[in-house]
Structure formats: structure tokens, C-alpha cells
N, C-alpha and C positions, 0 to 999 in steps of 0.2 A: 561597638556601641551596645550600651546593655538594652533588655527588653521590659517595659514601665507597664505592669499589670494592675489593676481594679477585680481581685473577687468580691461579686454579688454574690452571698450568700455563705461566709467563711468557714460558720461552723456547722454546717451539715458535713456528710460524708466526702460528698463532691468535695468543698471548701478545704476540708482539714486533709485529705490524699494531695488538690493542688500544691495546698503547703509543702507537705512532707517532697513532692516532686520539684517544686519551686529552690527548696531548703538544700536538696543534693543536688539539681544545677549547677549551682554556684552563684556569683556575682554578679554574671551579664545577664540575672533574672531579675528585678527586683522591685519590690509591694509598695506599690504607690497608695492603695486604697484598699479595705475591708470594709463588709458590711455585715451586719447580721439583725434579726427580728426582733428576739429577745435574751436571748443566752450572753449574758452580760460578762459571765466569769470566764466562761473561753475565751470571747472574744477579747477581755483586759489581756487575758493570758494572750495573744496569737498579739495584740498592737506590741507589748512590752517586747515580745521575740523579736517581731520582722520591723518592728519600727518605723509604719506607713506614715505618711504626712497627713491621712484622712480617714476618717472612720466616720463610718454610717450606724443608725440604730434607724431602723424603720418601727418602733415599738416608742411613742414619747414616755410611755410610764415609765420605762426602765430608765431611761435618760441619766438620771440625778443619780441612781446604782452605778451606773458604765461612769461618771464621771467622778464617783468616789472610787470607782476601783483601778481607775487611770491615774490617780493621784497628780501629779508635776508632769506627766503627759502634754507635750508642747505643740503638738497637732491639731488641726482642725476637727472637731465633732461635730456632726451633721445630725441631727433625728427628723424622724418623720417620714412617711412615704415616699416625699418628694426627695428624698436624702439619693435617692437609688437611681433614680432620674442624674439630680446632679454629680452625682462622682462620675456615673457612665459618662457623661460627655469632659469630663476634665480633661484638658489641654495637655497634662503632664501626662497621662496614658496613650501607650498607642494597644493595648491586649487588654480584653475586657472579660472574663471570666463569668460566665454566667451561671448562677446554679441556686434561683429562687423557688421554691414550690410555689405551683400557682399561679393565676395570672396577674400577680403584685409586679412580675419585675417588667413586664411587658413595655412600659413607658419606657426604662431605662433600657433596654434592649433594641429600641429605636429610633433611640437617641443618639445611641454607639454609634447604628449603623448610618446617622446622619451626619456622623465627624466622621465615620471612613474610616473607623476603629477594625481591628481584629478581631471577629465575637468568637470566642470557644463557648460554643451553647451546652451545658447538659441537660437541662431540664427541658419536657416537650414542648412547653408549653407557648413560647413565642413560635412556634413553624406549625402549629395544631391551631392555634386561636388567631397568627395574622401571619402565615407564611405566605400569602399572593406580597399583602402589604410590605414585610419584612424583607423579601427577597427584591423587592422592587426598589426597596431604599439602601438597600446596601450596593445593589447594583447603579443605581444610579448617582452614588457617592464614592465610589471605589471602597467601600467597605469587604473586606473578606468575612464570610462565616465558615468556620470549622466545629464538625460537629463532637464533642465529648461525649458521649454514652457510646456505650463500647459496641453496638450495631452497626449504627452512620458512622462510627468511626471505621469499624470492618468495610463496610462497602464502601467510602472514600476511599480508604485505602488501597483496595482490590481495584479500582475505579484507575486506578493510576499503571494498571497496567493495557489500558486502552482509552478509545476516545468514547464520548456519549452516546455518538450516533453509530457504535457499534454494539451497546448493550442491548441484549435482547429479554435479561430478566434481571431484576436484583431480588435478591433472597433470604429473607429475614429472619433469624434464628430464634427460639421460643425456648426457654426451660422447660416449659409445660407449669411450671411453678408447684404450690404444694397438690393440686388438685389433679393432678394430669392424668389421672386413672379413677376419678372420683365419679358419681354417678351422677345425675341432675339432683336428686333424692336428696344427699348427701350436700349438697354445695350448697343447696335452698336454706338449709339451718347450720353452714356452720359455724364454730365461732371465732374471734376473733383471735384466741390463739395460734387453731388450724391456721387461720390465712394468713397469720403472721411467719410459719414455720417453714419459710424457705429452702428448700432443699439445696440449693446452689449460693444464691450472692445475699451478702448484708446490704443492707437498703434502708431507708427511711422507711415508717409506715405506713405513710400513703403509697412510696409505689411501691409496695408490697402487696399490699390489695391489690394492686392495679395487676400483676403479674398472678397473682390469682384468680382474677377474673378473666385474665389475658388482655385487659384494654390497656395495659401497657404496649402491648404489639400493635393493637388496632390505631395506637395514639402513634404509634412509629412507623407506621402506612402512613399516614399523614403528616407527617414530619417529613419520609424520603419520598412525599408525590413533589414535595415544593423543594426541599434540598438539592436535590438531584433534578428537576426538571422533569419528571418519566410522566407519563399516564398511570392510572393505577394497575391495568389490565399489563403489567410489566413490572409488579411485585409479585412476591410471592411469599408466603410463611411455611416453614417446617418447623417441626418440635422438635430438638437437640437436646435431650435431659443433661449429657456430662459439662454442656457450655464453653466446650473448646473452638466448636469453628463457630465464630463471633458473626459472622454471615459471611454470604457469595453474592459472586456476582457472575449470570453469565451472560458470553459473548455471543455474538452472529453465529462466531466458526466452531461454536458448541461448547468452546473452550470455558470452566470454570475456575473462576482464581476468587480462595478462600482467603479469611484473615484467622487465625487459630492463636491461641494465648490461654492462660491459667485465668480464669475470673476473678481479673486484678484490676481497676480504674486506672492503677497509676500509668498505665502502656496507653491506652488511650488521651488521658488529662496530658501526658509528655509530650504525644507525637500532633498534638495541638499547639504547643507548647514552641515546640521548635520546627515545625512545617517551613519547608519541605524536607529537612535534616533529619536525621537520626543520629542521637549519639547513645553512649550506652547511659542506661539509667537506674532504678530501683524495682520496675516490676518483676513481678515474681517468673521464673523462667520456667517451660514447658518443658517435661519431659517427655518425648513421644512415648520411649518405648515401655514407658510404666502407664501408659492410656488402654492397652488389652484391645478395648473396641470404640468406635465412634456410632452413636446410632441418631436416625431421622426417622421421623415418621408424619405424617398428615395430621394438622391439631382436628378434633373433634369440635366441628363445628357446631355441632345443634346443642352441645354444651356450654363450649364458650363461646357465647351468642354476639359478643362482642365485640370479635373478629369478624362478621359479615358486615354488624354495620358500621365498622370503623371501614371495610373497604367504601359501601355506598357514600358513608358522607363525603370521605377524601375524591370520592368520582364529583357528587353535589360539589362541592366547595366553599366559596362566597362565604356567608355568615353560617352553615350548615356546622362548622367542625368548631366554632366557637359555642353552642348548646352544647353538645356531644362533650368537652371538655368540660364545662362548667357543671352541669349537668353530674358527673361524674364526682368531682370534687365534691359537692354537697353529701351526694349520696353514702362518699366513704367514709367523710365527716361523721354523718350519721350512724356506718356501723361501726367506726371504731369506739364510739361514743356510748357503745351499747345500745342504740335506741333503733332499730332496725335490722330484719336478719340477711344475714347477705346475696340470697338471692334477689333481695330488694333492690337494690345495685344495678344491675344491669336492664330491671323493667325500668326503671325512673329513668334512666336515661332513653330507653327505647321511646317511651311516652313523651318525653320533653320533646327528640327528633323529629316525630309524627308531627307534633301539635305544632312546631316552627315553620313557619313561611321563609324560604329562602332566601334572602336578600343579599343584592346582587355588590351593594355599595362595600368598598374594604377600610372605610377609614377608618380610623383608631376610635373617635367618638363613637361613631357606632357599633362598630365591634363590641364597644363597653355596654354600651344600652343593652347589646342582645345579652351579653355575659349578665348581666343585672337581671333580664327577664327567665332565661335559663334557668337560672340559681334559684329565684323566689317559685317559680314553675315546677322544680324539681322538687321543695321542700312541701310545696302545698299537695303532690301526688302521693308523696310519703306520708303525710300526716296523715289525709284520707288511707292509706293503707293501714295504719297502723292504727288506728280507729275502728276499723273494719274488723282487722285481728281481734282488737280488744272486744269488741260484740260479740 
């Protein structure tokens, strides 16, 4: 019986690697649904290859372009936000691919998990903005989550070679990203270049940023407190600049069991993919003994100030890690945009954190309301600051 997939999110990075993984599978994989924002010509290009029965545009302007470039295209086209809602719950899928930037795909990511869907998550953003809510509807639907970012995919992985209630840490690996040796001085101005200049993985440019400031990590303590079930006082972060051991996990009995791979998605996107199997696939293969050394060290926290409050909020919870997100978003918006320098970044979200009242409720309305207040809160901090500069 073959396996009937829905990517949310086609043509980002995530999107187009599942392809490439989906494409060498074989035939007992095969594309029931794609989505994408605005990137009209990929996406004609990825419907005309895989041939879904359904494609999404979450973007209406583009609509009437994606439907001149689909020409005799005999498929369903969906646009509109709510596009991403409905394909996640389609009947004809049981594997739902998740990989929207932002909290856009959040409706459709528990919507899956209310038909009991398969979600291979990559992006943080459902288990950071409603991970008590999302795990609570998956579980109570027989829904599975399997995690895609090559972290929670390492410590799932590692995860399987014991039970839960014998973990004693899981251990989160960090680039250190382009800044890892950079001073406060230094990070406060700089530009969008620098934090663009990834030393290790290709990435979208938001979480690029985000791995420059480190609240990509901070956002992935919040991800494995609800993934996993742990307390947060049972994470841990080290900084791994070569990016081989993907994370650890250790045990009671001391024992730690690593997941190690070349910084390639498609090992990850696979073993989602075909959970609990492994068969052989595309990603790119480790060569130990051309590694020399492996090295860790302690991130510099009073730098990357993003890391302590990513652990506080994920201990907070409730409506806490939905600012913290949103919050963030704005503010990269902002530097990528040029209109803010990037030490701005991590105060606006500090500021937003402080000034929110935690709220205890998890529903999806409200989560949206705080995400709404967050955002406008985060913008109106920046503008004062940048008013301030300009005086």
C-alpha cells in the first residue's frame, strides 16, 4: 500500500529536499497535495512533475499566474489561507508534511492532527506557539508527530534506544552559527549580510537570523519540552560548530546515544518518511575518518541572550511561548528589511516577554489573539527605538 503525502509548504527548502526524497523512494510514496505562498513558477514546475490531485496557493494575487502556468492542469486549485487548512485534513492523505514559515500553517497542522494524520513537522512553529494544544489533539486522535529538523529528529532517533522514563538529559546541538566568536559590540550592528553567512547549513532567511541569534535553539527547547514530554531542567544545549552530532541523548545509566550525519535534511525528511524503517536513500554519507575532530563547548550566554529566555518561557508555557515567537518574527522582518539593527532583535522580544500576562487558556482563538498582540507590541517597541536612534 503506497504512502499519500500533502506538503505544506513545497517550495522552500524543506518542500523541494522532501521532493527530491519522495522522487528516489519510489512509487509506494506518492503527492497527493502541494502548497505554496507565492512562488508560482516552482510550484507549476513541482504540480507538472509529481502530478497531485490538489494544489494550494495561500497568496490570492498570484492565483490567476499559478493558473496560467498550470495551463490543462486537471487538479483541484485551492487559494487562500484557508487552502492549507483544507488539504491538511483531506481524506485521501494519511502523511502531512509540514514546512510553513510562521504561524500561517498552525490551523492546518491541527487539523491533521484532528483526522489522525502522520505530521512530519519541520518548522518550530506549531510545538513553540501550541505544543500543550497540538500534542493534546494528536494524542487524542491517534494522530502521530514525527519531528523533520535534523535536532528532534537526532534525539527521536537516539530516543529509541531506551524508554522515556529513563532519560535523564536530551542535548541539543548548536552551530554557534556565523556569530559564535563575535563580541556583544559586534552583533549589536551587524548586517544583514554577516547574519546571513552561515558557516555550516543553507536555510531560508529567517531562520538564518534565527541561528544567529541562537533563538533557533531557544525556539527548539520549546519544541523538545512538548515533543518529548521532559521538563526543561532535562534539556541541555552545547555548541557543535562541525554539525556532525545532530544531538544526544543521555540516559539514567550515563550512557549517551548520539545521532551523527553530514548537514543534509534529506536523512532526516526520510526517516520521517518511512518511520519506523530505514531503507537506503539519497543523503549524503559521513565519512568518519576525514572529521580530524569533533568539538563542544558551552554557548555564551550573556551574548546569546536568547537562549536563557527561550529556556524561562518553555518552563512558563501557556500563552508565554506564543509572544516569544511572534515577537521574533516581527522583529527579523524588521532587520532583514533593513529598518532595524540586529541587536534590536533579541530586546523586542525580551520587552514583549516582560510586558505579557501569562495566560493560562490553550485554545487556538486565543493563542491567535495573543500572536496578534505580540506582533503589533513588538512593532510599536521598535519604532520607539528607532526614533530614539534617529534623535
Amino acid at each position: 500500500m503506497s504512502k499519500k503525502i500533502a506538503i505544506l509548504g513545497s517550495t522552500g527548502s524543506i518542500g523541494t529536499n522532501s521532493l527530491r526524497v519522495i522522487e528516489a523512494l519510489g512509487p509506494k510514496f506518492e503527492i497527493v497535495a502541494l502548497t505554496a505562498h507565492s512562488n508560482t513558477e516552482m510550484l507549476a514546475g513541482q504540480v507538472r512533475q509529481f502530478k497531485p490531485k490538489y494544489v494550494g496557493l495561500t497568496n490570492p494575487q498570484k492565483a490567476d499566474d499559478l493558473r496560467d502556468r498550470l495551463g490543462d492542469y486537471d487538479g483541484e486549485i485551492l487559494v487562500g489561507p484557508a487552502s492549507l487548512v483544507e488539504i491538511a485534513g483531506l481524506d485521501e492523505t494519511d502523511t502531512v508534511i509540514t514546512a510553513v514559515v510562521g504561524a500561517a500553517g498552525l490551523g492546518a497542522v491541527l487539523e491533521a492532527a484532528k483526522k489522525g494524520k502522520t505530521l512530519a513537522i519541520a518548522n518550530k512553529e506549531p510545538l513553540v506557539i501550541a505544543g500543550q494544544l497540538l500534542t493534546a489533539t494528536a494524542k487524542a486522535n491517534g494522530a502521530i508527530i514525527l519531528p523533520i529538523d535534523s535536532e528532534h529528529s537526532a534525539v527521536f532517533q537516539a530516543l529509541q534506544a531506551g524508554r522515556t522514563d529513563e532519560v535523564s538529559k536530551i542535548i541539543l546541538t548548536a552551530s554557534g552559527g556565523p556569530f559564535r566568536n563575535a563580541t556583544a559590540g559586534q552583533m549589536e550592528n551587524a548586517t544583514v549580510e554577516e547574519a546571513l553567512a552561515h558557516p555550516t547549513w543553507e536555510m531560508g532567511r529567517k531562520v538564518t537570523v534565527d541561528s544567529a541569534t541562537m533563538m533557533n535553539k531557544a525556539l527548539e527547547v520549546i519544541e523538545a519540552r512538548w515533543l518529548f514530554d521532559v521538563s526543561t531542567d532535562k534539556i541541555d544545549v552545547l555548541v557543535h560548530p562541525e554539525s556532525i552530532v545532530h544531538s544526544m541523548v543521555e540516559f539514567v545509566d550515563g550512557s549517551v546515544v548520539a545521532m551523527l550525519g553530514q548537514p543534509d535534511m534529506c536523512v532526516p525528511i526520510q526517516y520521517a518518511l518511512t518511520y519506523p524503517r530505514r531503507v537506503k536513500g539519497i543523503g549524503e554519507r559521513l565519512k568518519l575518518g576525514r572529521l580530524g575532530k569533533l568539538t563542544f563547548e558551552k554557548p555564551n550566554r550573556s551574548i546569546f541572550r536568547a537562549l536563557d529566555l527561550g529556556f524561562a518561557v518553555a518552563a512558563k508555557g501557556n500563552s508565554a511561548p506564543v509572544v516569544f515567537n511572534a515577537a521574533n518574527e516581527v522583529a527579523v522582518q524588521e532587520f532583514l528589511a533593513g529598518r532595524i539593527r540586529f541587536g534590536m532583535i533579541v530586546r523586542a522580544i525580551e520587552h514583549c516577554v516582560n510586558k505579557h500576562e501569562v495566560r493560562s487558556s490553550v485554545s487556538l482563538e486565543e493563542l491567535l489573539a495573543v500572536d496578534t498582540w505580540a506582533r503589533g507590541e513588538a512593532r510599536r517597541y521598535l519604532k520607539r527605538e528607532v526614533e530614539q536612534i534617529v534623535r
